[in-house]
N, C-alpha and C positions, 0 to 999 in steps of 0.2 A: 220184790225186785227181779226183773228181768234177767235171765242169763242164756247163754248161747251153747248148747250140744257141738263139741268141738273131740277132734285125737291130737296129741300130740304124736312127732315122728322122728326119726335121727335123718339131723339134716346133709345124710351123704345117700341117702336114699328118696331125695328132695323129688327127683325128675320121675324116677320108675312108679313111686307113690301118686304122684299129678297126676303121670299115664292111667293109674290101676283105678283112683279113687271116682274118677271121671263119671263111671256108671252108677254113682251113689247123688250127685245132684248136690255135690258142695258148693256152699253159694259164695265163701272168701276162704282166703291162702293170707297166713302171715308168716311174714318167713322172721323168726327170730333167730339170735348171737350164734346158737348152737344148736336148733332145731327148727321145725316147720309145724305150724299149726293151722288146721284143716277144719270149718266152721260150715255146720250144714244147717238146714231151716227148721230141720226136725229131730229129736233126738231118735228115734224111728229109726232115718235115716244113716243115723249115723251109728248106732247100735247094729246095722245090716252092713257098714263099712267095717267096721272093727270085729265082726265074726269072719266077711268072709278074706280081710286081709292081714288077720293076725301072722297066720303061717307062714307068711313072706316078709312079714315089716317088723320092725318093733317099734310098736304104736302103742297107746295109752288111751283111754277114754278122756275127757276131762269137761268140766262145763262151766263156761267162762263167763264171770259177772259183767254184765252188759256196762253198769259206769265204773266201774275199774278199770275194765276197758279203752274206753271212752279219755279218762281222767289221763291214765299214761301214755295214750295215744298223743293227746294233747300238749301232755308235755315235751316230746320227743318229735312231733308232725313238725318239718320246715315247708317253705312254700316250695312249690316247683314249677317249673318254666317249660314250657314246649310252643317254641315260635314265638308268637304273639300272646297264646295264651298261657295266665298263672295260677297256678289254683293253691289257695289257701284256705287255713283249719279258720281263719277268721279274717274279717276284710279291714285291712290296714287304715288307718286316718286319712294318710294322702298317695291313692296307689299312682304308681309312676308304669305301671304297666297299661299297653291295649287295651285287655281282657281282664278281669281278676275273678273270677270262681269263686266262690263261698261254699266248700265242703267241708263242715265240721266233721270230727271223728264220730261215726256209728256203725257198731258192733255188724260184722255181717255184709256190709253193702259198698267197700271200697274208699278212698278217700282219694283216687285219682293219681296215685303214687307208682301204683303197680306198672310194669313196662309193657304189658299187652293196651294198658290205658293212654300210656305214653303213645306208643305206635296209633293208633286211630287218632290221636290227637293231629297228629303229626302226618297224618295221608288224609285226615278232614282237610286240614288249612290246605292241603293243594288241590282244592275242589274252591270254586268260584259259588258261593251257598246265594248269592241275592234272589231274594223270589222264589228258591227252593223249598220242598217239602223235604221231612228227614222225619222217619223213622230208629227210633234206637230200642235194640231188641235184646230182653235181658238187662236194663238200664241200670239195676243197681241201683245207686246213689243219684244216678240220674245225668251224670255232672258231662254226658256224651251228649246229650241233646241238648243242656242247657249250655254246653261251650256250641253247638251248633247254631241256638237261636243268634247267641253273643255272637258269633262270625257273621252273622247276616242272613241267616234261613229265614225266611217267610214264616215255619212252621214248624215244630218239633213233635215228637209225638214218643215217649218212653215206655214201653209195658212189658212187664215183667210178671210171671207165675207167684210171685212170692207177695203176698200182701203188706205184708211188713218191709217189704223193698219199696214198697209205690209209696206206702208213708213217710219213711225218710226221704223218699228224694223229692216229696210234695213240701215236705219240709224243706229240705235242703233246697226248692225253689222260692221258699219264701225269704232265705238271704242272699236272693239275686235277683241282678233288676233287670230283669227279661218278665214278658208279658205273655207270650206267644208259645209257651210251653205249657204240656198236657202229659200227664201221668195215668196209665191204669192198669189195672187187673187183668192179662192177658195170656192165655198158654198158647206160647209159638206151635205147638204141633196142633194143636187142636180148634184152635180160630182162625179163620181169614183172613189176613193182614190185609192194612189196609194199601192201594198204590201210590206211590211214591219217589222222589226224583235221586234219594240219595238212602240208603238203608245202612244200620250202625248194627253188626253182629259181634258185640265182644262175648262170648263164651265160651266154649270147650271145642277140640278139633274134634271129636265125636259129635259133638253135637249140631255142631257146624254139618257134619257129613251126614247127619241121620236128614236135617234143615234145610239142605243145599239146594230145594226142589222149589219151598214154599220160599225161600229170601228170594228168591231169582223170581218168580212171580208177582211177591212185594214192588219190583224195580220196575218202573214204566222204560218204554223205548227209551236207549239216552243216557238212561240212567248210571247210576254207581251202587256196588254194593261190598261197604268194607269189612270184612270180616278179621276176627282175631280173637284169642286165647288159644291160640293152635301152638305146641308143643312144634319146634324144629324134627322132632320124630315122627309127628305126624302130617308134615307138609304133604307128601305124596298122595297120602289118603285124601286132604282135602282138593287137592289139585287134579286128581282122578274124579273126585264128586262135581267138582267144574269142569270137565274135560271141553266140554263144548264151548266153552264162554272164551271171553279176552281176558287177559291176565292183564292191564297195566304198572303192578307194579307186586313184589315181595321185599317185605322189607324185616331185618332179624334186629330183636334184642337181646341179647345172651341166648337163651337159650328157646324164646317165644319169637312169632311171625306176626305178619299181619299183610295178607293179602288184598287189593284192589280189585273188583272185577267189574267190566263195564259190560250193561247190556247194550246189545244193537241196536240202532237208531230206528 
């Protein structure tokens, strides 16, 4: 049975930890009752988090059964709503919504709950997608580009480093009725993206800023490139890593951003 290399963490140390753990490549955050837990793709990984941030955190190793997981997510997963689009753990008999998502719970990869998820959801839908190409980078579950085909893109396109990320969300495509969606195996720092009329950046404000050369190059003339999991601590940084671009829009959820930035025509 499958299980996931995870830390637990005292959840009043939630933010300084997102900040710290950032450079360790943790792929989900679940924020539980009275603490936070931090799930990376490799125990590796996560063994090189917990040496070098013991001294400052009181953190735990721990390694999380993949359908225990799963099973109590399930139980506790309600649907959720952003605009037009809902995403749920399972697609209801007679939905009454737009849009309705099919993100079952899996270990690692998002269920579209999180608010940096919320925010791109929510600056997609003010983007006019007909006929559009859309890249989403770091997809996860995937569930950014398949709400992008479902809005009217032409084209979606998800890839992500983590191999076991492209599976779920190839799965997670097969309980939605979008056609026009493609998943694969791709390291943003080290391949060519390909060009594109709209780019989906949900991941770290470091990562964003180390990123901010190669997404901006992803974006044809015209284009849009939304980025998010940026920490409100680190707006600045990423806003200095775009200094040259147009900002159309910043928008906060508690304590996460999500920026807009248009390339020039």
């Amino acid at each position: 049975m499958k299980s996931w290399p995870a830390l637990d963490a005292s959840s009043d140390q939630s933010e300084l930890l997102l900040a710290a753990v950032d450079d360790f490549n943790p792929t989900a955050v679940e924020e539980r009752e009275d603490s936070l837990r931090v799930f990376f793709a490799t125990r590796a990984a996560r063994d090189s988090a917990v040496a070098a941030l013991r001294a400052g955190f009181r953190i735990t190793p721990i390694d999380v059964d993949d359908e225990d997981w799963a099973r109590r997510s399930q139980e506790n997963l309600t649907a959720i709503t952003v605009g037009r689009v809902t995403i749920v753990p399972a697609r209801p008999a007679s939905p009454a919504e737009d849009h309705v998502i099919v993100i079952p719970p899996s270990m690692g990869f998002g269920t579209g709950h999180h608010a940096t998820t919320r925010l791109c959801l929510a600056e997609l839908q003010k983007l006019d997608l007909r006929g559009k190409s859309v890249l989403d980078v770091g997809t996860g579950s995937g569930v950014l580009a398949i709400a992008a085909a479902a809005l009217g893109a032409a084209s979606a396109l998800g890839i992500d480093d983590d191999a076991d990320a492209i599976q779920a969300a190839n799965e997670n495509l097969e309980c939605n009725a979008v056609t026009n969606v493609t998943f694969a195996v791709r390291d943003l720092m080290k391949e060519d993206l390909p060009a594109v009329d709209v780019v989906l950046a949900n991941l770290t404000g470091a990562l964003v800023v180390r990123a901010a050369s190669r997404l901006m190059t992803a974006v044809r003339a015209g284009g849009t490139l939304i980025v998010s999991g940026v920490l409100a601590t680190e707006g600045d940084d990423v806003r200095q890593a775009f200094a040259n671009r147009t900002f159309a829009t910043l928008v906060q959820e508690d304590e996460w951003l999500a920026l807009t930035i248009r390339s020039r025509g």
